[in-house]
N, C-alpha and C positions, 0 to 999 in steps of 0.2 A: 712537060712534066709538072712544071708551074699549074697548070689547069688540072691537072690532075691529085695534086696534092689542094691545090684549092676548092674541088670536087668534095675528094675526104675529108677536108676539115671543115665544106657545110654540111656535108651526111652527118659525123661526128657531133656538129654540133647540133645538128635537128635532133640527132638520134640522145643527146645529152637533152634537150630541150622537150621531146617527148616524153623522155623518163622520168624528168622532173612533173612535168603535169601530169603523170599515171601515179605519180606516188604522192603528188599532192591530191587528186583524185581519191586517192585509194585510202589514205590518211585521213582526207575529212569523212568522205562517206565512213572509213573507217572510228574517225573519232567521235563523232555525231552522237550513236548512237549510244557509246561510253559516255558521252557529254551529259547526255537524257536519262542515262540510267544513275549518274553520278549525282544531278540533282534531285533524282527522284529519292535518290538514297539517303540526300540530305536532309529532305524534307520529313523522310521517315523516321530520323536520328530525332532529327529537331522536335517531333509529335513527342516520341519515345523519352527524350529527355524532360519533355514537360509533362510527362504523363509521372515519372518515376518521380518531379519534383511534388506533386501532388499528393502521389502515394509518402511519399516521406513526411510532407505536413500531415496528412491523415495519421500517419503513426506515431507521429510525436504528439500529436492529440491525444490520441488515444495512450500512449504510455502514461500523458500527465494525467490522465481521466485515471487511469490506473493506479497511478502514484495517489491521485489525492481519496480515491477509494481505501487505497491504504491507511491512508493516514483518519481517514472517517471510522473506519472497521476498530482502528485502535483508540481514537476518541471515545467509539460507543461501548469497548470495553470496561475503558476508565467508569464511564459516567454509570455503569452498570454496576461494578463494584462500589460504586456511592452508593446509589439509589437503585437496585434490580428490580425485576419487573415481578418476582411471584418470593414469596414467603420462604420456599426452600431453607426446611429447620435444618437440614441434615447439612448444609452448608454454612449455615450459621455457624454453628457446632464447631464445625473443622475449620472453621476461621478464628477462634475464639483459642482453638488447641492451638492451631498452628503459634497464633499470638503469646501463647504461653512456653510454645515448645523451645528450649533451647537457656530457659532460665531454669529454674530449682523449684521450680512450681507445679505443686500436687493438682491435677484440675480434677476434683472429684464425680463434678455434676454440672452436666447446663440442660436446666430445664425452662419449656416455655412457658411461662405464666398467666400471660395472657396476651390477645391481639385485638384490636382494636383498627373502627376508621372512621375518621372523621367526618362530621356532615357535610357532604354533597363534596367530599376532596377523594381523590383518587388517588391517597398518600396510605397506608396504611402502616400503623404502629404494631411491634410485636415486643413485649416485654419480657425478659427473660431472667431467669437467677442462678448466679455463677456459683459454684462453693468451691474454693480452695485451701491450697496452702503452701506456707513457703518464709521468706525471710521479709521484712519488712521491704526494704530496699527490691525483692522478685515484684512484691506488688507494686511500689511504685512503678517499677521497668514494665509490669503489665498494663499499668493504667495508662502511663506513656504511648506504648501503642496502640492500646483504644485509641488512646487522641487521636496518634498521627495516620492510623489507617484510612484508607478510599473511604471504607463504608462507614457510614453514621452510623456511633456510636453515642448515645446520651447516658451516663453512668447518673442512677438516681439515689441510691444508696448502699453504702456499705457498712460492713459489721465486723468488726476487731475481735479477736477471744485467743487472747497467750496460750503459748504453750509452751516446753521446758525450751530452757536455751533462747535462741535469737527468732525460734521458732513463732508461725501467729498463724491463724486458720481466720480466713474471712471469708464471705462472703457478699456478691455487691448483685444491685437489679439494675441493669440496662435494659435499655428501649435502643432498638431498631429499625429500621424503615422500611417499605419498599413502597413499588409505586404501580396499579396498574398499567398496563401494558398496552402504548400510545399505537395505535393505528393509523397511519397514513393514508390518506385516498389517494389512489392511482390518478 
């Protein structure tokens, strides 16, 4: 019985000894090819990752190229309202009201008197004549903002004539500016 149980327990133990080499067999050839596909997928993550870091510095370029377009777009506005590129009476006009609008000032008339440009400058002068009316203090508040406006104002004279009350009618000639219109070569 002794050899018979010592029988079963080499079978048992080949037959243990077997199934561990069929499932380490079965395992590696089984893991292998998960092993290869695992780093293949790594490598692909890894590309992926560096390609996305790329495109993100690309974009953050590009928004600050954006950003400072902005901020150029709004420079050249400013510098257009100093100095604009063509005569536009009819804007002058509604610069001159707007400046008036909002005080107690009668703006009767703005006419252009004359234009002008200087030799071999690409500046050109336009002179114009305001006639108002209002209280001493509306004209000072209007002259104030000649000064302080973007666009060049140069106030060359004006003219006082009372009227009843606190009331006064004047009239004054400013010069204006503008500038032909700068061309850039590509």
């Amino acid at each position: 019985m002794e050899l018979e149980n010592q029988g079963r327990s080499g079978y048992s133990a080949l037959v243990i000894v077997i199934a561990i080499i069929f499932a380490i067999l079965v395992s590696v050839l089984g893991i292998r090819p998960l092993l290869a596909s695992n780093a293949k997928l790594t490598k692909e993550r890894d590309q992926k990752l560096a390609e996305l870091k790329r495109y993100t510095q690309k974009r953050d370029i590009l928004v600050d190229a954006a950003k400072k377009e902005t901020e150029l777009n709004a420079l050249k506005i400013k510098i257009l309202e100093a100095l604009p590129q063509s005569s536009d009476p009819t804007a002058i006009f509604a610069q001159i009201e707007g400046i008036s609008k909002g005080l107690n000032v009668d703006t009767r008339s703005v006419k252009q008197s004359s234009a002008s440009k200087a030799k071999n400058a690409s500046v050109h002068e336009i002179v114009l004549n305001v006639a108002s009316g209002g209280t001493y203090d509306d004209l000072h508040k209007t002259l104030e903002k000649l000064e302080t406006s973007l666009r060049i104002f140069n106030v060359k004279k004006i003219s006082l004539s009372p009227k009843k009350g606190d009331r006064i009618d004047y009239s004054f000639n400013i010069s204006t500016y503008y500038k032909d219109e700068v061309k850039l070569e590509d």
